[in-house]
KEPA-266976 format. One record per atom (N, C-alpha, C): x, y, z; residue in three letters. Coordinates in steps of 0.02 Angstrom, whole numbers, plus 50000, padded with zeros to 5 digits. Layout:
XYZALA
...
//
This chain:
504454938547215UNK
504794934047262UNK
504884937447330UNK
505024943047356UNK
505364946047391UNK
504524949947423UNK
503934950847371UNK
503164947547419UNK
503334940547444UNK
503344937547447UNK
503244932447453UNK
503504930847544UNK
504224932847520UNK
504684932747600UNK
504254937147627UNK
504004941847611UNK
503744948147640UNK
503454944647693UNK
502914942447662UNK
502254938447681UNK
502344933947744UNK
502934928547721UNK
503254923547779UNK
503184926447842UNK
503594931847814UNK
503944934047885UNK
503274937147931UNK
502904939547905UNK
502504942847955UNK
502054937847969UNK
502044932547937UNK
501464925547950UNK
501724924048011UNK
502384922548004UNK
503004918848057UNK
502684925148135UNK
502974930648124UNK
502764935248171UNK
502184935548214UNK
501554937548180UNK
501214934948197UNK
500884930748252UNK
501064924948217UNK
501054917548259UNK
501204918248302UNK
501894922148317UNK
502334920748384UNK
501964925148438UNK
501584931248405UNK
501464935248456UNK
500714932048473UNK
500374929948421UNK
499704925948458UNK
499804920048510UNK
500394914048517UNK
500484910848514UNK
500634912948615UNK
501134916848609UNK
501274921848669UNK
500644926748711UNK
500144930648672UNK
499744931848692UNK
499254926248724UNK
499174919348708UNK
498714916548716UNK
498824913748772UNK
499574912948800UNK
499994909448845UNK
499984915248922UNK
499914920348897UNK
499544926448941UNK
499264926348951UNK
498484926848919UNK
497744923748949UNK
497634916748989UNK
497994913348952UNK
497834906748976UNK
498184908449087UNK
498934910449086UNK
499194912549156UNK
498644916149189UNK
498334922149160UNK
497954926649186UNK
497074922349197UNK
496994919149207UNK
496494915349213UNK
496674910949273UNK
497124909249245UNK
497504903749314UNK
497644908549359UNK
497874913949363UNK
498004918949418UNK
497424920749446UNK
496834922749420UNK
496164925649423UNK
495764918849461UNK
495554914349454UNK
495574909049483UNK
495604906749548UNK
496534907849570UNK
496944907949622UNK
496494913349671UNK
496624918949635UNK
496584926349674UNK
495764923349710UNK
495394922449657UNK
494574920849691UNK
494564920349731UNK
494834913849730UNK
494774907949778UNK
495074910449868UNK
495504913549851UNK
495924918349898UNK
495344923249935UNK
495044929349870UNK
494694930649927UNK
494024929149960UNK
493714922049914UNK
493524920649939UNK
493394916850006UNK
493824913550022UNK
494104912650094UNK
494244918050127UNK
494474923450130UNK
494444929650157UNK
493584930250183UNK
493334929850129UNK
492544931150139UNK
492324928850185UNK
492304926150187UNK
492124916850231UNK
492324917050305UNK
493044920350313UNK
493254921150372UNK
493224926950401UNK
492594930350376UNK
492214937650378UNK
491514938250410UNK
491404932050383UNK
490674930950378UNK
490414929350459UNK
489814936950454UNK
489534937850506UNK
489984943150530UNK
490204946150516UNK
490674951950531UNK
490184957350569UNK
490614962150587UNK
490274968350626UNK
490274972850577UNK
490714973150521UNK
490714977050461UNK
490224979450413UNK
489834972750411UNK
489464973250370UNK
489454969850287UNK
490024970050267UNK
490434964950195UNK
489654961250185UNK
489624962950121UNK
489124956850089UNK
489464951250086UNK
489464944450063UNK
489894939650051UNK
489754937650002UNK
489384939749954UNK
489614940549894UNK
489914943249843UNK
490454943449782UNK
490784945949760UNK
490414951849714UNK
490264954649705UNK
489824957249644UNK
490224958049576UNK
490704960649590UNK
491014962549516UNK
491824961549523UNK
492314958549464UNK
492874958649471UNK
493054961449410UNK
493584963849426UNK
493614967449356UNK
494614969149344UNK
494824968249282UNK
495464969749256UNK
495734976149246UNK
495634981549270UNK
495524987249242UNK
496534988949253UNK
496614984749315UNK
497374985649334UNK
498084982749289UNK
497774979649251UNK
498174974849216UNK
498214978949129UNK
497604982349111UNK
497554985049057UNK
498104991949050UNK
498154995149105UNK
498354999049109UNK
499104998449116UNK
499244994749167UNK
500104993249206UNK
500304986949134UNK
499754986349117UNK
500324979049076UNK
499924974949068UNK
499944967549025UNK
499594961949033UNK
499774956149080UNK
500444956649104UNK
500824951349156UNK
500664953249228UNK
500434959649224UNK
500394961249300UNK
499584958349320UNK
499774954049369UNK
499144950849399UNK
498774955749472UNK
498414959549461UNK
497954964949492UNK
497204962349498UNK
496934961049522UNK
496224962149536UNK
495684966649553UNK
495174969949544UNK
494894975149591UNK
494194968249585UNK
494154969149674UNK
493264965749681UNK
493154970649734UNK
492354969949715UNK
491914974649735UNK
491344970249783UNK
491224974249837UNK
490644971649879UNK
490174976849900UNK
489724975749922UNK
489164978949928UNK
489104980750023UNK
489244986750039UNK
489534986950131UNK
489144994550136UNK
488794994150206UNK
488545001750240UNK
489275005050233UNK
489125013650242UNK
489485018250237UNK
490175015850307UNK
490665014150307UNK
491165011750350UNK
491465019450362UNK
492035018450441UNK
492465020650463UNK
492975019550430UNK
493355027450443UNK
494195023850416UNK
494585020450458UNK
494055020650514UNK
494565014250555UNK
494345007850549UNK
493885005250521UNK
493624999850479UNK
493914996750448UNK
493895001350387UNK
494225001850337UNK
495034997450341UNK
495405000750402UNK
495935000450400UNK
495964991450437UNK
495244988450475UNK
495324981950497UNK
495354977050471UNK
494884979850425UNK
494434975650358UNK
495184973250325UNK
495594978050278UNK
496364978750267UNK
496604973350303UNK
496714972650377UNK
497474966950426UNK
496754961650393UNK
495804958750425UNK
495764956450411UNK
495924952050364UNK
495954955250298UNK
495954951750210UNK
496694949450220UNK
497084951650241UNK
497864949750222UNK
498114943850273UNK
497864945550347UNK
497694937450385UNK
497544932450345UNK
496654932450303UNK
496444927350274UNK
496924925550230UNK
497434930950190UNK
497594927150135UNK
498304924750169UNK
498304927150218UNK
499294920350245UNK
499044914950262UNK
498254914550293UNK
498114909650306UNK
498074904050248UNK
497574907050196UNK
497484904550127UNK
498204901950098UNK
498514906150098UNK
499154902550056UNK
499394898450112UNK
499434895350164UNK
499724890950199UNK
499574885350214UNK
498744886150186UNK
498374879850174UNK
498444878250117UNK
498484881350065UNK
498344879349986UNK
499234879549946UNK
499624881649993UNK
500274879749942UNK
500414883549900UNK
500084889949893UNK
500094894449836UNK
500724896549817UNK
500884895349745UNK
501534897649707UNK
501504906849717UNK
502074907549707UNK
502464916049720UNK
503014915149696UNK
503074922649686UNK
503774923449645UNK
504384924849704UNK
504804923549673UNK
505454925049718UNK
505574929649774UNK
505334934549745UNK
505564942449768UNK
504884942049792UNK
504444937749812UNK
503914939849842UNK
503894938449936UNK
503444942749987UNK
503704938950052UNK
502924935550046UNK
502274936050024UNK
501784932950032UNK
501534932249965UNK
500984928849931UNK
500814928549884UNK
500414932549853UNK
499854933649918UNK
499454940049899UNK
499534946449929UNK
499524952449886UNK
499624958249932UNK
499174965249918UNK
498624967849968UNK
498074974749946UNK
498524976249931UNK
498484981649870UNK
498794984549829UNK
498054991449843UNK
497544991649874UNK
497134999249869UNK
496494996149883UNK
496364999249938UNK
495744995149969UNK
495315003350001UNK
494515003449965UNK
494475011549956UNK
493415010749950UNK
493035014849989UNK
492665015749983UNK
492205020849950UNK
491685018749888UNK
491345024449851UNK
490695020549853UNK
490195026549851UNK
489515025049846UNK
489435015149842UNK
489235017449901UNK
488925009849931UNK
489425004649941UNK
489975006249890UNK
490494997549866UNK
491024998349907UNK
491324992849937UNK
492064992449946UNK
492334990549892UNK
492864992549895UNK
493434991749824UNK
493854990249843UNK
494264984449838UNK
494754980249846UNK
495334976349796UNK
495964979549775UNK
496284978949728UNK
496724972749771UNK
496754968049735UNK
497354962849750UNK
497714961549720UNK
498294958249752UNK
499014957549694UNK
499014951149715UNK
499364947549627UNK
499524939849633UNK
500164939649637UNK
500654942249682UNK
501374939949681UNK
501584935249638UNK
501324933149584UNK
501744926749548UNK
502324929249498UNK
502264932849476UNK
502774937649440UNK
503164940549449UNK
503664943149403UNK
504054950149432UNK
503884955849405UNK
503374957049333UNK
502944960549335UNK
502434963149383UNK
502154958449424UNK
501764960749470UNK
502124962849549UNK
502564960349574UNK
503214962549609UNK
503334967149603UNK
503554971649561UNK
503764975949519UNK
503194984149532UNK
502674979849503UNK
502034985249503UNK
502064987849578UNK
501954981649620UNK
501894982449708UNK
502324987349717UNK
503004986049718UNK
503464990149730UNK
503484997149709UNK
503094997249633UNK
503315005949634UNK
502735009849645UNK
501905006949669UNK
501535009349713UNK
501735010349792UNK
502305009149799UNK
502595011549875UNK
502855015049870UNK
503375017349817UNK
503685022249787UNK
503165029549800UNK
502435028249761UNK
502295033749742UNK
501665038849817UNK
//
């Protein structure tokens, strides 16, 4: 008998944590999505740049979220750019964060409380050939949170 409860209980368990995990993926998609779309308008309002920026995305990838947590909404996209200045570098940066006040002021984009914009570089960094571009989805206080103690460090 007392298998039996055993059993319940971790059936019950379980559930709750798939049930919860799935409700995570499902946000993190909807965040991922958002973020695109974000820099892709960034892109767009790039395009033809002196920089150089491919305008296409090549690769996006979670690598920020695995690590800090599953709630924290992070992005890294990657583009394909000649060897840049760090004073480039540093334009490219006001550019992307222009596009995205612009972006969220056209599109209405949800944010969390404690947030002052929706999107925010979180590490924007050049290696062989790629720009690397980490973005934050302010929708959280997990991701709030993250922002904040990368200023910290």
């Amino acid at each position: 008998m007392t298998i039996i409860i055993v059993l319940i209980i971790i059936i019950i368990l379980n559930y709750g944590r798939l049930k919860r995990n799935r409700k995570i993926a499902v946000f993190k998609i909807e965040s991922r999505r958002i973020t695109d779309s974000a820099v892709k308008f960034a892109l767009n309002q790039l395009h033809g740049n002196t920089y150089g920026i491919e305008s296409n995305i090549l690769k996006v990838t979670e690598i920020v979220s695995k690590i800090w947590g599953k709630k924290v909404m992070v992005f890294e996209y990657q583009f394909k750019m000649p060897n840049p200045s760090k004073e480039n570098i540093e334009k490219i940066r006001k550019k992307f964060s222009g596009s995205f006040e612009e972006f969220e002021m056209m599109d209405l984009v949800k944010k969390d409380v404690g947030a002052v914009s929706a999107f925010e570089i979180t590490d924007l960094w050049y290696l062989d050939g790629l720009l690397h571009l980490d973005v934050a989805y302010l929708v959280n206080d997990e991701t709030v949170m993250y922002t904040k103690d990368l200023k910290k460090v």
